[in-house]
C-alpha positions in Angstrom: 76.4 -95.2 77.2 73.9 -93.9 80.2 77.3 -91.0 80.8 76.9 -89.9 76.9 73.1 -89.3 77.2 73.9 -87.9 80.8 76.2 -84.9 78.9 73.9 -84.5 76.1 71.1 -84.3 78.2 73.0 -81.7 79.5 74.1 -79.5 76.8 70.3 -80.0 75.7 69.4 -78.3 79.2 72.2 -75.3 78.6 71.1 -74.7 75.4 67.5 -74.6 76.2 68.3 -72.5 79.8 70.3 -69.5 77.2 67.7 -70.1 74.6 64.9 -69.1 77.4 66.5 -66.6 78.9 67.7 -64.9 75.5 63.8 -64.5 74.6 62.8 -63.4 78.0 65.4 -60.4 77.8 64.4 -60.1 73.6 60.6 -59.8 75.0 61.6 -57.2 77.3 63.6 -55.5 75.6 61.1 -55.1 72.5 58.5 -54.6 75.1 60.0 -51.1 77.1 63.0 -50.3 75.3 61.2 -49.0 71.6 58.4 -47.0 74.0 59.9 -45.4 76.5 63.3 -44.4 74.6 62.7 -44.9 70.9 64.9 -47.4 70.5 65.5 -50.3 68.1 63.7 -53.6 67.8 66.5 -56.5 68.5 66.0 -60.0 67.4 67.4 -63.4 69.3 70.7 -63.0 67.9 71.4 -59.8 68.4 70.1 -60.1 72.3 72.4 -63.3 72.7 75.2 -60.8 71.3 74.2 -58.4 74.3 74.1 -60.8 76.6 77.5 -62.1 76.4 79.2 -58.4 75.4 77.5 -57.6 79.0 78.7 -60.5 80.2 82.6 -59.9 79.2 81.5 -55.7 80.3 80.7 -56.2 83.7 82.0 -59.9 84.6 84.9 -60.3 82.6 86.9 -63.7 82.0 87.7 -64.4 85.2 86.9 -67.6 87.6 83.7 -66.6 89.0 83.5 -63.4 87.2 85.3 -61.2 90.4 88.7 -62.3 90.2 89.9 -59.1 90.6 88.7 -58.3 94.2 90.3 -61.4 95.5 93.5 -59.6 95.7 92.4 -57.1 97.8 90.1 -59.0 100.0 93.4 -60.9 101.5 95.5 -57.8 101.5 92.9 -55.9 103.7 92.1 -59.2 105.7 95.8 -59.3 106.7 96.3 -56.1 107.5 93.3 -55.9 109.6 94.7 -58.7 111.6 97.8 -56.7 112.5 96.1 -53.5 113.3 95.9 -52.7 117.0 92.3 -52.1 118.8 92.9 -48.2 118.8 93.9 -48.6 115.0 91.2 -50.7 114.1 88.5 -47.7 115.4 90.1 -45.2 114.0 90.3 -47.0 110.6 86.5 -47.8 111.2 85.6 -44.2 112.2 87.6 -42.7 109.1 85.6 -45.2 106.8 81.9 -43.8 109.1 83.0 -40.5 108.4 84.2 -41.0 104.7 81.5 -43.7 103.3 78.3 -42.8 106.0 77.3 -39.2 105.5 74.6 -37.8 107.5 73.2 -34.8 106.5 72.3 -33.3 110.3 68.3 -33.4 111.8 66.7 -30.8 112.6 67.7 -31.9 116.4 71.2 -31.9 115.9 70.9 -28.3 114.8 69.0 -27.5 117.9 71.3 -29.6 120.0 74.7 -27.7 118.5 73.2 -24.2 118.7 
């Protein structure tokens, strides 16, 4: 009996954790969204529909919701592993040069010219 109450007590607490944080994004929503862009006024239901098409949008079904960088991760970690020293800077000064831009300083202009 005490593992029955234990799961409803449960599903009471999902329920009322959804329930909460369905209104707090409705309030929100109904607060900024009609002022500052002239859109509509949503009730509960159609916030809980937003929340879950967001949900499948940006999560999807998978476990955990990033399934699909698990793949990667353990192709890259392996590779990395057989990359030698020289390779491994190389890859990391490729990635610096592609991902870390830096437009130059006024000193660097000084410096070069």
């Amino acid at each position: 009996m005490k593992k029955g109450l234990w799961i409803g007590a449960m599903v009471g607490l999902g329920v009322l954790a959804v329930s909460a944080f369905t209104l707090v994004t409705m309030y929100l929503w109904n607060w900024l969204v009609p002022s500052l862009f002239e859109g509509p006024v949503i009730d509960f239901w159609q916030t809980l529909g937003l929340l879950v098409l967001s949900k499948i949008f940006f999560s999807g079904f998978g476990k955990g919701g990033h399934s699909h960088n698990n793949k990667w991760r353990g192709y890259w970690k392996e590779k990395w592993h057989t990359m030698s020293p020289e390779e491994k800077e190389r890859f990391k000064q490729k990635m610096k040069d592609k991902w870390c831009y830096r437009a130059p300083s006024q000193t660097d202009t000084n410096a070069n010219g």
